[in-house]
C-alpha positions as a LaTeX table, in Angstrom:
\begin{tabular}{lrrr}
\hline
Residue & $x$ (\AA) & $y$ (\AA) & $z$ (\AA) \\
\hline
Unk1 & 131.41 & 41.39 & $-14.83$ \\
Unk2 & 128.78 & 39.80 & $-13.16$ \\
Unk3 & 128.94 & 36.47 & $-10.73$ \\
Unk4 & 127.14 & 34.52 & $-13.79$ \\
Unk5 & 129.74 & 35.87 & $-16.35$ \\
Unk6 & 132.50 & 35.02 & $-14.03$ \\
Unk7 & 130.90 & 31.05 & $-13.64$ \\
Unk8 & 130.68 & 30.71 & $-17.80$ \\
Unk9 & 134.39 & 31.79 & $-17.53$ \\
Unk10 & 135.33 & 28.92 & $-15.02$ \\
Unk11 & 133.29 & 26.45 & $-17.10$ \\
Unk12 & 134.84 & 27.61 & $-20.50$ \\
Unk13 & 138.41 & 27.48 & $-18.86$ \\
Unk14 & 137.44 & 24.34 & $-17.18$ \\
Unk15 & 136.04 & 22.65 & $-20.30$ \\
Unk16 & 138.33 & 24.22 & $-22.99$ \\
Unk17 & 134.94 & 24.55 & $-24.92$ \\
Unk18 & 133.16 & 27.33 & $-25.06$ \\
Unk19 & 130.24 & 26.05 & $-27.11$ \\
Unk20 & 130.34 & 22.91 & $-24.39$ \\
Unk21 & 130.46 & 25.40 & $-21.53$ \\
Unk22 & 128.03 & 27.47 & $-23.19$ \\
Unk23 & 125.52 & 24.18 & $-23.41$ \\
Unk24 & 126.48 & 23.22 & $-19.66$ \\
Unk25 & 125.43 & 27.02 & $-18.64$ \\
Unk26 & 122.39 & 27.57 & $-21.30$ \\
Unk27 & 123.64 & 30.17 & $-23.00$ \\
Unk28 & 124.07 & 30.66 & $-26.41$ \\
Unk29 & 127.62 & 31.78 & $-28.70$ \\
Unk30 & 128.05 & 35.38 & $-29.42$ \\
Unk31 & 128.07 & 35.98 & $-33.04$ \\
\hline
\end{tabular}
């Protein structure tokens, strides 16, 4: 796990969202 894996954790714990976390770090949802 990488330090920008890691952050997209934090934000998804953080946000209880993962598709808002996902938005906040520009990624997109795995399928």
């Amino acid at each position: 796990m990488d330090f920008d894996q890691l952050e997209t954790f934090l934000e998804v714990a953080r946000l209880s969202s993962f598709s808002r976390a996902a938005e906040k770090r520009f990624r997109t949802q795995p399928a």
